[in-house]
N, C-alpha and C positions, 0 to 999 in steps of 0.2 A: 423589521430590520431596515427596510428603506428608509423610514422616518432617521433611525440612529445612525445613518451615513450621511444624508444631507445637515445633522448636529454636527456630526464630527467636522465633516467637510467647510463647512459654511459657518459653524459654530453660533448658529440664529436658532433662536426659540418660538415659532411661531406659536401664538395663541396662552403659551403660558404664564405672561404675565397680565395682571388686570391694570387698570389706566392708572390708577393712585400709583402703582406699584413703577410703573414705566416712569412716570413724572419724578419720583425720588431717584432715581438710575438714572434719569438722562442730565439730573440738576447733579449729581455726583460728578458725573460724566462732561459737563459742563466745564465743572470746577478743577479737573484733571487738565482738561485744553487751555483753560487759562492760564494755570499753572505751569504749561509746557509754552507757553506763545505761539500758540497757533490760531488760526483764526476761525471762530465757532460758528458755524452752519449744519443743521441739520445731518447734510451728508457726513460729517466728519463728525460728528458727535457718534452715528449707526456706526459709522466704522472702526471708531473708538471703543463704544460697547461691546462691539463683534471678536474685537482683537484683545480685548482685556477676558471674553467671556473665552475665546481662543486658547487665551496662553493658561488658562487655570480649568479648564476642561478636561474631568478625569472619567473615562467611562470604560465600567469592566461588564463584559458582557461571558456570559456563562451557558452555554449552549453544549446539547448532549452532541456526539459524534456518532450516534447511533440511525445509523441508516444513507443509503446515496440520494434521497429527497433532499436530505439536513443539507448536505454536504453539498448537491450541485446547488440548490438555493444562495446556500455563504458565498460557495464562488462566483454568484450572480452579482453580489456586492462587495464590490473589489473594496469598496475604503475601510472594511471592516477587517481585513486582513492582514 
């Protein structure tokens, strides 16, 4: 559950994409900033990927309500509520 609050939160994938995979996304990513006149570095390419992976970020999470474990747990992770 923690993992799916710092996704939501931060909307960053740590670990899930491989290098090939990252080099197509951030040359996408690139070509979006040109597109808008902004000026490309590194830091605003991430922030760009972060806020595009942001705005289209859909996650349905499906958890039983069976028990007060379940339950003080979820409350432990406020961004999932």
């Amino acid at each position: 559950m923690e993992d799916l609050s710092n996704i939501i939160v931060t909307a960053d994938t740590p670990n899930l994409l491989s290098a090939e995979d990252w080099e197509e996304i951030t040359q996408n990513v690139r070509n979006i900033i040109k597109d808008i006149h902004l000026v490309e570095t590194k830091e605003m390419v991430e922030k760009m990927y972060n806020k595009k992976v942001g705005d289209n970020l859909h996650i349905l999470v499906n958890l039983s309500p069976i028990g007060d474990k379940l339950r003080n747990r979820y409350r432990q992770v406020l961004n999932l509520m």
